[in-house]
TORFI-209060 format. One line per field, with one value per residue (C-alpha): x, y, z. Coordinates in steps of 0.2 Angstrom, whole numbers. Layout:
c1: X, ...
c2: Y, ...
c3: Z, ...
END
This chain:
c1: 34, 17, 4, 16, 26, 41, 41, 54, 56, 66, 76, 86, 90, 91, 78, 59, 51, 41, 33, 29, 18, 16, 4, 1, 14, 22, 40, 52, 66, 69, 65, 71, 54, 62, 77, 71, 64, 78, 89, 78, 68, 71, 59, 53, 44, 36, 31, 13, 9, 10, 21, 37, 48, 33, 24, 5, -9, -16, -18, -28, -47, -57, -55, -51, -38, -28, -34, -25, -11, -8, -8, 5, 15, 16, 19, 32, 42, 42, 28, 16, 12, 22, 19, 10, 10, 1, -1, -16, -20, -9, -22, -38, -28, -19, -34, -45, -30, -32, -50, -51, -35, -35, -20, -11, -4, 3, 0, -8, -4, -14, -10, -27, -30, -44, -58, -72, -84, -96, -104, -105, -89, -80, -60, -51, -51, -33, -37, -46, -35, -25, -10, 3, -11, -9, 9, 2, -11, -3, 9, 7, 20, 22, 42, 42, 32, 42, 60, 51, 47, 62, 70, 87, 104, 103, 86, 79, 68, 54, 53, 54, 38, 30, 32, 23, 10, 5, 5, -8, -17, -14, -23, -38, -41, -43, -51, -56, -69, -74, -60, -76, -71, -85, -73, -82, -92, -76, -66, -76, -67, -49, -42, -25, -22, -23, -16, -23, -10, -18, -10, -18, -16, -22, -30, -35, -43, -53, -51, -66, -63, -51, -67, -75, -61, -59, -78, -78, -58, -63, -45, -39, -31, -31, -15, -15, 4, 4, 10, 9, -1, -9, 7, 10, 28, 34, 30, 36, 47, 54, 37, 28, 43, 41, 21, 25, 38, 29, 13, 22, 36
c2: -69, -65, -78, -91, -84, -77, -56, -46, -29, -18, -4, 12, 29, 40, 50, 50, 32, 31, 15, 8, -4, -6, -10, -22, -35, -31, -24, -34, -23, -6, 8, 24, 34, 25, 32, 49, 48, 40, 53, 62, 48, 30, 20, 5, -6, -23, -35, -42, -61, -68, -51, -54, -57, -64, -81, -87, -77, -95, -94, -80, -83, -69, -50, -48, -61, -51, -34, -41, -47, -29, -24, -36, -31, -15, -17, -28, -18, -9, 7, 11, 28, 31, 39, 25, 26, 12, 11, 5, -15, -12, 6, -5, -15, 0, 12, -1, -4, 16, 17, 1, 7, 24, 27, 17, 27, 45, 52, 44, 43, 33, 31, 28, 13, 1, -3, 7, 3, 12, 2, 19, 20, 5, 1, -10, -27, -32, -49, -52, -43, -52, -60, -46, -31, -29, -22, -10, -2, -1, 15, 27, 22, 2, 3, 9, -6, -19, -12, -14, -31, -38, -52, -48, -57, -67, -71, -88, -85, -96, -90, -72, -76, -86, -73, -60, -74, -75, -56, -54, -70, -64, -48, -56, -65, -50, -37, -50, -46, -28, -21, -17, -22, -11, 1, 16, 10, 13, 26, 40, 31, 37, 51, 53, 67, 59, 62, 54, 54, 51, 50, 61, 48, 34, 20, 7, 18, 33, 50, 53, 40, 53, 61, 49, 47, 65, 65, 53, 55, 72, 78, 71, 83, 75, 81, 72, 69, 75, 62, 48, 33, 19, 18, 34, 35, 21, 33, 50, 46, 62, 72, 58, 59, 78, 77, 67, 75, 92, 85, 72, 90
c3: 67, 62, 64, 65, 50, 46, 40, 33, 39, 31, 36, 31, 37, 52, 60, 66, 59, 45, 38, 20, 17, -2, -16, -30, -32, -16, -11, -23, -22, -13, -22, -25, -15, -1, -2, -3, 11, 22, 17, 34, 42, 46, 33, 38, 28, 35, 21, 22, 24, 5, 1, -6, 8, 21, 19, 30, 17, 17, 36, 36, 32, 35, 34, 54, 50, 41, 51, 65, 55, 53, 68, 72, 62, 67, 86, 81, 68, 82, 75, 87, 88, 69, 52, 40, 22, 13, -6, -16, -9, 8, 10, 13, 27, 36, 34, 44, 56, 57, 61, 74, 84, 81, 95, 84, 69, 71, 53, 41, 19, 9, -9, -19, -10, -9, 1, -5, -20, -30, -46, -55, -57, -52, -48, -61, -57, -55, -53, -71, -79, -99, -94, -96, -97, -77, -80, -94, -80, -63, -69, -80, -92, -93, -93, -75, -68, -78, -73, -56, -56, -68, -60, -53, -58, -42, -41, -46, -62, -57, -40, -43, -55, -41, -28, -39, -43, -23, -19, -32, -23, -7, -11, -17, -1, 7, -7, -20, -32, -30, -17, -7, 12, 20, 25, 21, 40, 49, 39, 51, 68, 59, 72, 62, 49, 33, 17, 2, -14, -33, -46, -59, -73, -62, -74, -56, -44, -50, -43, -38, -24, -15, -13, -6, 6, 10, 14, 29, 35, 46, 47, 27, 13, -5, -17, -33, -42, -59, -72, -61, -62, -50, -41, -40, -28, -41, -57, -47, -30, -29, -29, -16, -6, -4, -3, 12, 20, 21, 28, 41, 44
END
């Protein structure tokens, strides 16, 4: 239970834990980058209140609301002192969870996630985006996302539709309208290693905000996934998988 609600935790694998927390849209369905890497660690992946699979966004009204919510989550999935890797939305949260309780998280991977803003060259907003044109942005081909998000045979259509609908909505409570949580004030209390994974055709967050990251993390590495986009272990899981799996050997 997290903040009086109910949170999926999934799990798979054998080994040292490493958890998931995912980007836009949530954790639908389990996805092959998972099961790379549970073929040699345990993946855990918690969903966030709103995320598919976790309710409460509604209870949560400021930043530090959903700071602690994080936290929680992670003592009780039962991942202190483990590796984190949070995607895009998730990596604004986590990052900050990083920097306020720095004993918290082992190693650190961050896949080009929010929290930072520079007006010269902005993120996407991905909550003003045409109806449909999100899908088109998040990977680099359009296909990937929407075989990622196609409702199963034994999902409720409207549901399935809703669930996507509140993830966004949850994300915007927390990053809504720029992404900017002032985390660039914090990022210098992170003690973890850090890895931050781009995708080189990234169309959301621009690359030069791995820089940026890389500037004020002091012990951060930047690789950038070629062919990928936004959601760069959705587009190539084999070649995040790997990426992650040498830094955390």
């Amino acid at each position: 239970m997290i903040n009086s609600h109910p949170s999926r935790v999934w799990r798979k694998g054998s080994g040292a834990p490493i958890a998931y927390f995912p980007g836009v849209g949530g954790l639908p369905k389990w996805l092959p980058f998972l099961d790379h890497l549970a073929q040699s660690r345990t993946v855990i992946a918690p969903s966030l209140p709103g995320f598919p699979g976790a309710a409460g966004h509604d209870a949560l009204d400021t930043h530090l609301d959903w700071l602690v919510a994080t936290h929680d989550l992670l003592i009780a999935a039962g991942l202190r002192r483990a590796d984190v890797i949070a995607t895009s939305v998730s990596g604004a949260l986590v990052a900050d969870v990083a920097a306020l309780w720095p004993e918290l998280i082992d190693r650190l991977i961050l896949i080009a996630p929010f929290g930072l803003f520079d007006a010269v060259d902005p993120p996407a907003d991905i909550w003003a985006q045409r109806p449909g044109h999100l899908n088109s942005i998040l990977c680099a081909d359009a296909a990937t996302y929407k075989e990622f998000v196609a409702q199963p045979d034994d999902a409720d259509p409207l549901e399935w539709k809703v669930e996507q609908m509140r993830a966004l909505e949850a994300s915007a409570r927390f990053l809504f309208p720029t992404g900017n949580t002032g985390l660039s004030a914090r990022l210098g209390r992170i003690t973890a290693k850090t890895l931050l994974i781009w995708g080189e055709l990234d169309r959301v967050m621009p690359f030069s905000y791995a820089e940026r990251f890389k500037q004020i993390i002091k012990h951060s590495v930047v690789q950038q996934i070629p062919g990928a986009g936004h959601l760069a272990e959705i587009d190539a899981p084999a070649a995040v998988a790997r990426a992650v799996l040498d830094f955390t050997a």
